[in-house]
N, CA, C and O of each residue as an XYZ file, in Angstrom:
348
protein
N      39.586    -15.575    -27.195
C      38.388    -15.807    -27.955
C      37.194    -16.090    -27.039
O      36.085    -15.584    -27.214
N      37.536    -17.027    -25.944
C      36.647    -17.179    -25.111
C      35.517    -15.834    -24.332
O      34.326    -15.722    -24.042
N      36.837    -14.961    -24.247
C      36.100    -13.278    -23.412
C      35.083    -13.315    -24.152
O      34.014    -13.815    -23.801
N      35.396    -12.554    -25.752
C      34.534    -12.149    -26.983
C      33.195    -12.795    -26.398
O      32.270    -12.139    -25.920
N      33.259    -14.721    -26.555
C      32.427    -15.185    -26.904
C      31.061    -14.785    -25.834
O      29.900    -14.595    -26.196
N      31.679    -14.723    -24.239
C      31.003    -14.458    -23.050
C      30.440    -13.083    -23.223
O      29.283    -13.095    -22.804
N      30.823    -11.762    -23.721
C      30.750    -10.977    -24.084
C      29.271    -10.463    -25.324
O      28.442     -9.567    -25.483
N      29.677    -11.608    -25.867
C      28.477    -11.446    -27.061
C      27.011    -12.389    -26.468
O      25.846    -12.189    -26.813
N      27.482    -13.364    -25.561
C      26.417    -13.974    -24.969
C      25.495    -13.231    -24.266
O      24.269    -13.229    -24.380
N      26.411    -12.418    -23.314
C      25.593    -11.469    -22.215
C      25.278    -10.504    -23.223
O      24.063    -10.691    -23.160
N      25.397     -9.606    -24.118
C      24.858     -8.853    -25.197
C      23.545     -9.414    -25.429
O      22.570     -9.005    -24.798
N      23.447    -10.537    -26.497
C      22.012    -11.406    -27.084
C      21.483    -11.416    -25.869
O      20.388    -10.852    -25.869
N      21.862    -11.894    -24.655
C      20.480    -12.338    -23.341
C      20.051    -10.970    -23.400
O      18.865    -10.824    -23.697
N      20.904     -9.650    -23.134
C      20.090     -8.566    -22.465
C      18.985     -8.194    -23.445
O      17.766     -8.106    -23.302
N      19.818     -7.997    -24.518
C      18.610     -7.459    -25.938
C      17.578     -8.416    -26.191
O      16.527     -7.860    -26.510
N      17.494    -10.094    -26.147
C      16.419    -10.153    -26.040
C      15.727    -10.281    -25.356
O      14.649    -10.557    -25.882
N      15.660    -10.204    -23.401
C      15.069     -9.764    -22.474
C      14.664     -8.657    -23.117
O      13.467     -8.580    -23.391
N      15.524     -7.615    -23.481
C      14.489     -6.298    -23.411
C      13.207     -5.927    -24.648
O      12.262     -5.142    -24.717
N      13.841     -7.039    -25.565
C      12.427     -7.069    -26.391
C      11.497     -7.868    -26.000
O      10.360     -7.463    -26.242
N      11.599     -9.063    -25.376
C      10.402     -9.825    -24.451
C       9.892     -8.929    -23.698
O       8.689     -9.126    -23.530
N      10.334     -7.933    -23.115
C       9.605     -7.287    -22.278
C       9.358     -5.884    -22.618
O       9.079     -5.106    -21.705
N       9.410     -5.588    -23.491
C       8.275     -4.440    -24.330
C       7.432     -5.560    -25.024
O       6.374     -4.948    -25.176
N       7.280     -6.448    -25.393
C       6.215     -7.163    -25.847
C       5.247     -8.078    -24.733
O       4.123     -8.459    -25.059
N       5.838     -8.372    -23.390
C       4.741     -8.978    -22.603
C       4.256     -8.175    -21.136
O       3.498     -8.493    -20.220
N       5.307     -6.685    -21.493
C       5.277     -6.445    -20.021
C       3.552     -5.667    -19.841
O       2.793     -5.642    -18.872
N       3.403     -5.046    -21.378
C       1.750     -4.533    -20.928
C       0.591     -5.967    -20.877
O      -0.591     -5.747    -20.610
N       0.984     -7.122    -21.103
C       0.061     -7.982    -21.206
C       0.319     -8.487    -19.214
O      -0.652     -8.839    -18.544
N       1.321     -8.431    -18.794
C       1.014     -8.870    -17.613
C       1.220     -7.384    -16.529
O       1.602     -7.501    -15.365
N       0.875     -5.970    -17.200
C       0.170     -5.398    -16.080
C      -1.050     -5.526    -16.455
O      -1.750     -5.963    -15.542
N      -1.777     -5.268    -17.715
C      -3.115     -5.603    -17.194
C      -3.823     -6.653    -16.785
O      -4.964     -6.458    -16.365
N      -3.223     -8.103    -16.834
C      -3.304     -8.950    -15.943
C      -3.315     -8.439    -13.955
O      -4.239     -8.652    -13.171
N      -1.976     -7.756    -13.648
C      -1.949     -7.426    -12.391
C      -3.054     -6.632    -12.046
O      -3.629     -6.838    -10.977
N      -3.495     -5.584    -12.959
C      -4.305     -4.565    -12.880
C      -5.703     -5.256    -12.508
O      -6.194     -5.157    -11.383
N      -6.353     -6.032    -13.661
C      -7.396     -6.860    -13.178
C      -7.523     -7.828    -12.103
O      -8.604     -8.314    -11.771
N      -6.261     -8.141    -11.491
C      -6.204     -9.400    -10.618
C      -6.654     -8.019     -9.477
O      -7.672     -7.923     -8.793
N      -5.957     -7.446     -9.545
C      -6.477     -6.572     -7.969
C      -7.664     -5.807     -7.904
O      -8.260     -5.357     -6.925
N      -7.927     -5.729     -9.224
C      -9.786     -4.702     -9.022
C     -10.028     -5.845     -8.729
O      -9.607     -5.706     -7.581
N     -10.500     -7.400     -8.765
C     -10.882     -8.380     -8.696
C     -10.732     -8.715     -7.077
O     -11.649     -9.327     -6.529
N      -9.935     -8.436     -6.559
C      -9.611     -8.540     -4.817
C     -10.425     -7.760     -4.328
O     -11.236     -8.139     -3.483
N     -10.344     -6.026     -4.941
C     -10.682     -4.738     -4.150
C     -12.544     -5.244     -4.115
O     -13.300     -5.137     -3.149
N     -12.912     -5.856     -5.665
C     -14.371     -5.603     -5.494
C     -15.108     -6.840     -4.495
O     -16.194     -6.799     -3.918
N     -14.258     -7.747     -4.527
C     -14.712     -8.976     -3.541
C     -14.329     -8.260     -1.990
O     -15.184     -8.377     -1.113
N     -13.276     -7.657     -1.726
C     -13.829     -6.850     -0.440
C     -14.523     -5.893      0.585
O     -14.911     -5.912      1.754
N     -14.459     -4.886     -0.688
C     -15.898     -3.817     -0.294
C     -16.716     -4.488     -1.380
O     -16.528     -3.987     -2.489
N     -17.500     -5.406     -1.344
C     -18.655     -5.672     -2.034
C     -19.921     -5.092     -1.371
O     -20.747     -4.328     -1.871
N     -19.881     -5.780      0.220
C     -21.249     -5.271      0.736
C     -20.808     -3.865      1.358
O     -21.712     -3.560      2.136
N     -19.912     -2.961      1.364
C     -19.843     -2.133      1.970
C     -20.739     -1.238      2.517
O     -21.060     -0.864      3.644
N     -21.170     -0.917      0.905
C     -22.117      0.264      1.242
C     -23.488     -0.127      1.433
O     -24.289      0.788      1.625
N     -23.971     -1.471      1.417
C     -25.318     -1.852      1.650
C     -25.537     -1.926      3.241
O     -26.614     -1.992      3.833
N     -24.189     -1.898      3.802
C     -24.059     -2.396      5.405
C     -25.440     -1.653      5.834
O     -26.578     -1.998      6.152
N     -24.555     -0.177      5.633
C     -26.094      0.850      6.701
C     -27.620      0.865      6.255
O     -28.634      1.218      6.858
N     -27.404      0.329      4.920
C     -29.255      0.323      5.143
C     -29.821     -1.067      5.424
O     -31.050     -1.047      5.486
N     -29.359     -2.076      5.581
C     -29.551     -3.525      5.858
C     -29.621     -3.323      7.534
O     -30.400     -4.186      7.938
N     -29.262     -2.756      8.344
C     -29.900     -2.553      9.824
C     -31.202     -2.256      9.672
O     -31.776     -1.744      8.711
N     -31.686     -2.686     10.887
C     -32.960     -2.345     10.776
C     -33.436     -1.905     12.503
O     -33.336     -2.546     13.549
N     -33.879     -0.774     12.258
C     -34.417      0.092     13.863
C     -35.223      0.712     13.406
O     -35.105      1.334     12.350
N     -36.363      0.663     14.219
C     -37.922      1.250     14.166
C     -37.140      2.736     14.409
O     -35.970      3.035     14.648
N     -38.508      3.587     14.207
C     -38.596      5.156     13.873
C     -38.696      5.215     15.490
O     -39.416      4.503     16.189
N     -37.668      6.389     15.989
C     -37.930      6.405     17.031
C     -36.761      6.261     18.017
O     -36.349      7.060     18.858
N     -36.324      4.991     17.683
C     -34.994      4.188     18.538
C     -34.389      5.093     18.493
O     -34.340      5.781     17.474
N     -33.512      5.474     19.968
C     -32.124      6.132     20.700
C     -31.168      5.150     20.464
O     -31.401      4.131     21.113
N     -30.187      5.095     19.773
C     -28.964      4.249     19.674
C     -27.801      5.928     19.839
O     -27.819      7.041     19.315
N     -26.897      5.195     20.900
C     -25.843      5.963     20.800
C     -24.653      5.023     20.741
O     -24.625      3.879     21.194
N     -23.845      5.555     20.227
C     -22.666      5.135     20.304
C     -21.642      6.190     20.783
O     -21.387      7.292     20.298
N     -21.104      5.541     21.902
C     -20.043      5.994     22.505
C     -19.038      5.745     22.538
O     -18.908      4.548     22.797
N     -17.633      6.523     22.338
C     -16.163      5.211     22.781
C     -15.655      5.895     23.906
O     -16.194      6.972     24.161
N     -14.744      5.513     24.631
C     -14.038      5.646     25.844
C     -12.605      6.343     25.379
O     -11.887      6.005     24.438
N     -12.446      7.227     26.157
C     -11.345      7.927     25.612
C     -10.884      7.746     26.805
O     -11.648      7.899     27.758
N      -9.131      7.273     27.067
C      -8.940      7.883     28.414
C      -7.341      8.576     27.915
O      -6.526      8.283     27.040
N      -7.411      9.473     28.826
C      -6.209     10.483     28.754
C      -5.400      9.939     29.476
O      -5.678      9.637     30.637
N      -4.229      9.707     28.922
C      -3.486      9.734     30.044
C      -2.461     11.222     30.683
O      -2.098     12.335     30.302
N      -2.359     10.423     31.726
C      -1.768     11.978     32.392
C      -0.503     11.733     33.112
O      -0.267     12.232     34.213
N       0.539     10.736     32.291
C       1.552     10.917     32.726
C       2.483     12.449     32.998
O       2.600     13.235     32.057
N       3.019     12.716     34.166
C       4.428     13.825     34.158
C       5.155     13.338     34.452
O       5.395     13.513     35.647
N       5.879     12.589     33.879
C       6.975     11.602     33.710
C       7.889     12.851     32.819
O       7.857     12.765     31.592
N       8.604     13.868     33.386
C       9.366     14.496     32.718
C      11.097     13.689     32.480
O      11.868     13.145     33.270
N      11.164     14.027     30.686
C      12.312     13.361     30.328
C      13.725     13.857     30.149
O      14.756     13.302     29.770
N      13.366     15.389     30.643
C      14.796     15.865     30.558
C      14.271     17.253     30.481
O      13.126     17.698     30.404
N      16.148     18.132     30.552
C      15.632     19.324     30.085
C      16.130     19.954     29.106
O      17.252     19.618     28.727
N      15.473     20.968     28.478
C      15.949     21.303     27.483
C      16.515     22.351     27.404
O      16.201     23.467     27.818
N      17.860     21.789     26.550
C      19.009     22.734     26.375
C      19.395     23.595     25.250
O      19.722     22.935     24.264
N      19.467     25.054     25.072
C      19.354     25.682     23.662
C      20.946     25.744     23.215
O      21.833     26.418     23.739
N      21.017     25.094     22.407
C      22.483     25.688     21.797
C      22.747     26.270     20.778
O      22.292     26.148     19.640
N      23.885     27.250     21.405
C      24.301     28.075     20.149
C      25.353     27.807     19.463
O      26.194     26.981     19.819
N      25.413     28.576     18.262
C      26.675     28.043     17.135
C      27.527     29.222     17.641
O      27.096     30.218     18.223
N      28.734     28.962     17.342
C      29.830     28.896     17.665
C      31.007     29.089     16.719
O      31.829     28.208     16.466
N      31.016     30.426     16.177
C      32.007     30.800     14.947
C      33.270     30.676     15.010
O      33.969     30.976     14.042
């Protein structure tokens, strides 16, 4: 009698988990949904104001450069071997 009873317990938990959650699961994605537009817009907030908030007279040479360096290791790692199949 005891099995049955364990049996019918784990039954009722699953079924009503799965109706709790067709009833709260769209209320807490759009919770998640808003919590993260709410992150995204507090981090690019000033994004796009950045480039016109500089300020350089008509005229100014600004370059920007970065440094590239190559490297030029020949540090060879082996050689390569073709193999064939073998019927």
């Amino acid at each position: 009698m005891g099995f049955f009873t364990t049996i019918l317990i784990i039954l009722l938990v699953y079924y009503l988990f799965k109706i709790l959650l067709k009833l709260f699961a769209p209320k807490l994605l759009n919770y998640a949904g808003k919590k993260a537009e709410k992150h995204f817009r507090e981090k690019f907030e000033g994004f796009g104001t950045q480039e016109q908030t500089r300020t350089t007279a008509e005229g100014d040479v600004i370059i920007n450069s970065k440094t590239t360096k190559k490297s030029k290791s020949s540090n060879k790692v082996g050689e390569y071997i073709d193999f064939e199949e073998i019927d």
